[in-house]
C-alpha positions as CSV (number, residue, x, y, z in Angstrom):
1,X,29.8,40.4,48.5
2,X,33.6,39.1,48.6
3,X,36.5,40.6,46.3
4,X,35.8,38.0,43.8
5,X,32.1,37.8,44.1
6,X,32.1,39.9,40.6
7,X,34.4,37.8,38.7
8,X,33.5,35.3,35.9
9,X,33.7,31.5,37.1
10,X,36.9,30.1,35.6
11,X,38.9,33.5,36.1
12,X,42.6,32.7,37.7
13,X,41.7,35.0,40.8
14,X,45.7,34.2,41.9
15,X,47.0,36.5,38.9
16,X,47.0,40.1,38.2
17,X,45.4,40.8,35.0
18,X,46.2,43.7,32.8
19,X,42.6,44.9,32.6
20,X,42.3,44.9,36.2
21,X,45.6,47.0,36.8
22,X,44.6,49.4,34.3
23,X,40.7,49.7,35.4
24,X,43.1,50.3,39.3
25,X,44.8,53.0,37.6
26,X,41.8,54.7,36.5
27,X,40.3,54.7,39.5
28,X,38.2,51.9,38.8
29,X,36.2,49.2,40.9
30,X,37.2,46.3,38.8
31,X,40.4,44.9,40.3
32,X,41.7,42.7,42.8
33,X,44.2,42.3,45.8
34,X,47.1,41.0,43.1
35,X,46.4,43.7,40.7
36,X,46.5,46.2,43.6
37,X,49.7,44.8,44.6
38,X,51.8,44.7,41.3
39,X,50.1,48.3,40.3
40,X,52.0,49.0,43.6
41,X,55.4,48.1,42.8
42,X,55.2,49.8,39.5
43,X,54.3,53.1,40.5
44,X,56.9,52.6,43.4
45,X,59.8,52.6,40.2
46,X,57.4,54.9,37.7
47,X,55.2,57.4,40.0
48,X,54.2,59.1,36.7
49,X,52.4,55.8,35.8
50,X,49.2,56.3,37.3
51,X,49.0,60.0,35.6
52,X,50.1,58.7,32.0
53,X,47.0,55.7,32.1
54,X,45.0,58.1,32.6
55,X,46.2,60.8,30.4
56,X,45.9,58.1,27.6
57,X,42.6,57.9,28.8
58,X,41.5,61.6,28.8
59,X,42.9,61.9,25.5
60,X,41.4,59.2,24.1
61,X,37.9,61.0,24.8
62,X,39.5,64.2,23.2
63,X,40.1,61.9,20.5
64,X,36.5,60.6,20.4
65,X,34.7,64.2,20.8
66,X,37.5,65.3,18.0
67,X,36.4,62.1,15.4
68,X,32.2,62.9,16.4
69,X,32.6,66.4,15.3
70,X,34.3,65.8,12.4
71,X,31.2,63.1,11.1
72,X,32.0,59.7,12.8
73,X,29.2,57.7,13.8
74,X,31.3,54.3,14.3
75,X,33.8,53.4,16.6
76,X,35.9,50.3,16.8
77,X,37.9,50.4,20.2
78,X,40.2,47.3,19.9
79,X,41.9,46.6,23.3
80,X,39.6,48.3,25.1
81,X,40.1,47.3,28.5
82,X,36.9,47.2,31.0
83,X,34.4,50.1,29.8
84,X,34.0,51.7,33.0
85,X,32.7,55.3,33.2
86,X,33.8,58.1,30.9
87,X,34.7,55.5,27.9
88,X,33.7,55.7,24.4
89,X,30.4,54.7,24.4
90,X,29.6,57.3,26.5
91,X,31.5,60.0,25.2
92,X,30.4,59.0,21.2
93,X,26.6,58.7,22.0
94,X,26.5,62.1,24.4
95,X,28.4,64.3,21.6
96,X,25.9,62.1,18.5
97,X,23.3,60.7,19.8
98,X,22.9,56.6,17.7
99,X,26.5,56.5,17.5
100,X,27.5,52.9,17.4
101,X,30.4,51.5,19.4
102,X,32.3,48.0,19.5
103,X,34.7,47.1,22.2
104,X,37.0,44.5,21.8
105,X,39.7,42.9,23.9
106,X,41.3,39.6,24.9
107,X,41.0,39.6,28.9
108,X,37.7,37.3,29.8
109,X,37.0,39.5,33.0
110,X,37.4,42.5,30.8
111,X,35.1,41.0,28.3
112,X,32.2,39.8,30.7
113,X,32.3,43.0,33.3
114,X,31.9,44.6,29.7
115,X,29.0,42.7,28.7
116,X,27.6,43.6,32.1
117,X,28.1,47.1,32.2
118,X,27.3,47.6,28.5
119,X,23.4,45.2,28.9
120,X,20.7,47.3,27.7
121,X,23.0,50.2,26.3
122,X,21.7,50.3,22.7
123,X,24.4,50.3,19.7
124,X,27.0,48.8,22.0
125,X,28.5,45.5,21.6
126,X,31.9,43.8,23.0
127,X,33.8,41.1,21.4
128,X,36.3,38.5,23.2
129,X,39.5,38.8,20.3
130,X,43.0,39.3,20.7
131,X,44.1,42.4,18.6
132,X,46.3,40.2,16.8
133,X,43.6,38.2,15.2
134,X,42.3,41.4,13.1
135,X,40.5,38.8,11.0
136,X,38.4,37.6,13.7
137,X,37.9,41.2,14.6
138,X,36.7,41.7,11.7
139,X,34.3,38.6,11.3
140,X,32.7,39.4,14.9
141,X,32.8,43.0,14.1
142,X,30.7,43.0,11.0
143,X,28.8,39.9,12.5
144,X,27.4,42.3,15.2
145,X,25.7,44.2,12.6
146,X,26.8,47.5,14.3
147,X,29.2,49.3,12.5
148,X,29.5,49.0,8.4
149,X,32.6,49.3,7.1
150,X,31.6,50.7,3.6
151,X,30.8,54.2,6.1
152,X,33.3,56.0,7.8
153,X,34.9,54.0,10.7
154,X,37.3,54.7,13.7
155,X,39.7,52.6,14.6
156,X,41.0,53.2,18.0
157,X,43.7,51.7,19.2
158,X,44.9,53.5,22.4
159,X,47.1,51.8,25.0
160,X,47.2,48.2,23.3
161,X,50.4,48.2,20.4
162,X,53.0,48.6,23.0
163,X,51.0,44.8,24.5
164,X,52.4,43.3,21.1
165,X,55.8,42.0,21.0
166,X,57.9,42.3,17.7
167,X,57.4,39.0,16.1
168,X,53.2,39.2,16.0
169,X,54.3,42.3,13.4
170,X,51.6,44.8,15.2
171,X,52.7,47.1,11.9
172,X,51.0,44.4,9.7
173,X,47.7,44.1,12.3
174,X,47.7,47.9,12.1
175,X,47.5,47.9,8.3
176,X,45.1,45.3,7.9
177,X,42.7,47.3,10.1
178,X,43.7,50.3,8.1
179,X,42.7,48.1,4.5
180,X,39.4,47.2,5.9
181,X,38.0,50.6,6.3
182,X,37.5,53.6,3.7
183,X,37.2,57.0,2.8
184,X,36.5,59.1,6.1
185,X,37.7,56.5,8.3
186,X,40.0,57.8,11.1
187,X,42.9,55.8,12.9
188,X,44.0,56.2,16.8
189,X,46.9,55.0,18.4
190,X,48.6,55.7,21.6
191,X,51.8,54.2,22.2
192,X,54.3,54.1,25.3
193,X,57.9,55.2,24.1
194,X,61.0,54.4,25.3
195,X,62.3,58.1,24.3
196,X,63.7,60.3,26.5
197,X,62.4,57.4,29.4
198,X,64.9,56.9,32.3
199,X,66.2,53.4,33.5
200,X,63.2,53.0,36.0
201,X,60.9,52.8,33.4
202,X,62.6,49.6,31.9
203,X,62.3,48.1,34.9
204,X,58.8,48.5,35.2
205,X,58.1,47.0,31.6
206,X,59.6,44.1,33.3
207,X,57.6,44.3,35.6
208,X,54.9,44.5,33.7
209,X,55.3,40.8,32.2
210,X,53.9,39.5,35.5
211,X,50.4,40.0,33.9
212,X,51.1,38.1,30.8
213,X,51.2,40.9,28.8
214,X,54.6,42.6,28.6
215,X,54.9,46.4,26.8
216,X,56.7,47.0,24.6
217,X,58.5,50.3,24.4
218,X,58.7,51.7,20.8
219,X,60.3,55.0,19.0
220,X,58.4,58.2,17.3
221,X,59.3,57.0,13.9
222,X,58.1,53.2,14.4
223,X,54.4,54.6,15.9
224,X,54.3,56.9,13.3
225,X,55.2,54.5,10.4
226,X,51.8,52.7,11.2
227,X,49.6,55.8,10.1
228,X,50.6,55.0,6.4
229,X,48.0,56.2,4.1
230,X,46.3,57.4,6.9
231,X,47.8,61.3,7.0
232,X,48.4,62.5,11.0
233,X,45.7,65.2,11.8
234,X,47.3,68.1,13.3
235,X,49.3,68.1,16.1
236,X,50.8,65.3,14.8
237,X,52.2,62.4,17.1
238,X,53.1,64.4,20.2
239,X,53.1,63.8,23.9
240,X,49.7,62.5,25.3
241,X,48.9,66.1,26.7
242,X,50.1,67.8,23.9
243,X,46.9,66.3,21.5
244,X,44.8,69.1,21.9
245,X,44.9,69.5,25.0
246,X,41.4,71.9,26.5
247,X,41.8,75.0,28.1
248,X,43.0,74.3,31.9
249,X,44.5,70.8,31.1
250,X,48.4,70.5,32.4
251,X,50.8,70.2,29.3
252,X,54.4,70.7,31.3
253,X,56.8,68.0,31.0
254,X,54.6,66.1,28.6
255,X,58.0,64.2,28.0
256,X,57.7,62.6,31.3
257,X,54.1,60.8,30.7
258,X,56.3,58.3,27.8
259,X,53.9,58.0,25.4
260,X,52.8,59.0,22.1
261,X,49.4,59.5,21.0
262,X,47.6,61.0,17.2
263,X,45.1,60.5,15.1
264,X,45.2,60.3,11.3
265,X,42.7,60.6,8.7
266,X,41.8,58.4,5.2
């Protein structure tokens, strides 16, 4: 098999792809030569990059062990990226058994390896969406007939805000996700932050527009402003390894990861 052998006909092989530089991050198999090379030059300016992916994504399955325990059966994971090992699906079903999870992102290699990965998984499903179209989400969502939204829902939106410029208004795509879900529903977000970031860390955002996707760096009081009606769960929105962090897990210098993460509650 060739480096491409596992990627959908059609895919533009000659440009990195956010999925893929993530899924490289993480320790993944899904990525390419060009994702390997950009992922490169941005940990060459941010060496703390590789450590905050995935502390967003160790914290996101605190998160998801946090929302099963407190009676959440339903997970929307918009944005999701390529579901490799240790992702919400596994997490959710392990810690309640029949828990039903939805992945949704824009990316078409993130979508099919998804599909792949996720066939024969029961109460699993992926949908190709961008997070700004909440309405389609929402259509494809309840079209699946896994999750009901008239039950407790969560909404996870970890790593993905910070991919949404200003003028697509991700405030107004976080509150109509927030409308369509009631009482007991639960709302995740992690957000990178320009605060207390030094200049090498604006230079890899730049970077990061290679892919298509751009971040967005964003301040405590604009991430938090999206949990409206939605009241922050204790710790709040802190540093990604200060969100209850386990016994043995590193929490010194959580300034230095540059992102925010919490969860709030309906």
């Amino acid at each position: 098999m060739t480096d491409t052998d596992w990627v959908p006909a059609g895919i533009d092989t000659s440009r990195p792809s956010t999925a893929r530089v993530y899924d490289y991050f993480l320790g993944g198999t899904h990525h390419l030569p060009v994702d390997r090379e950009l992922a490169g030059q941005i940990e060459a300016m941010t060496p703390d990059i590789g450590e905050t992916m995935r502390a967003n994504r160790v914290f996101l399955r605190r998160a998801v062990r946090f929302l099963t325990g407190a009676g959440v059966r339903q997970f929307l994971d918009v944005g999701s990226g390529i579901p490799t090992a240790g992702n919400v699906h596994e997490i959710a079903q392990a810690e309640a058994p029949g828990s039903a999870v939805v992945y949704v992102d824009v990316d078409p290699v993130a979508v099919e390896h998804g599909r792949a990965i996720l066939a024969g998984v029961e109460r699993t499903g992926v949908i190709c969406a961008d997070a700004r179209d909440t309405g389609l989400i929402l259509t494809e969502t309840a079209r699946s007939g896994l999750i009901d939204f008239g039950q407790p829902v969560a909404v996870l939106l970890a790593g993905v805000l910070h991919f949404v410029p200003d003028a697509d208004d991700p405030a107004g795509l976080v509150g109509a996700l927030r409308d369509a879900v009631g009482p007991g529903s639960f709302l995740v977000i992690s957000h990178a932050t320009s605060d207390g970031q030094p200049p090498e860390v604006l230079e890899a955002q730049r970077l990061s527009a290679r892919t298509g996707t751009g971040i967005v760096l964003r301040p405590h009081a604009e991430i938090a402003s999206w949990f409206e009606g939605f009241p922050l769960v204790e710790p709040g929105l802190v540093h990604l390894p200060l969100w209850r962090p386990e016994p043995g897990e590193p929490v010194e210098n959580p300034e230095r990861y540059g992102a925010y993460a919490g969860v709030g509650a309906a």
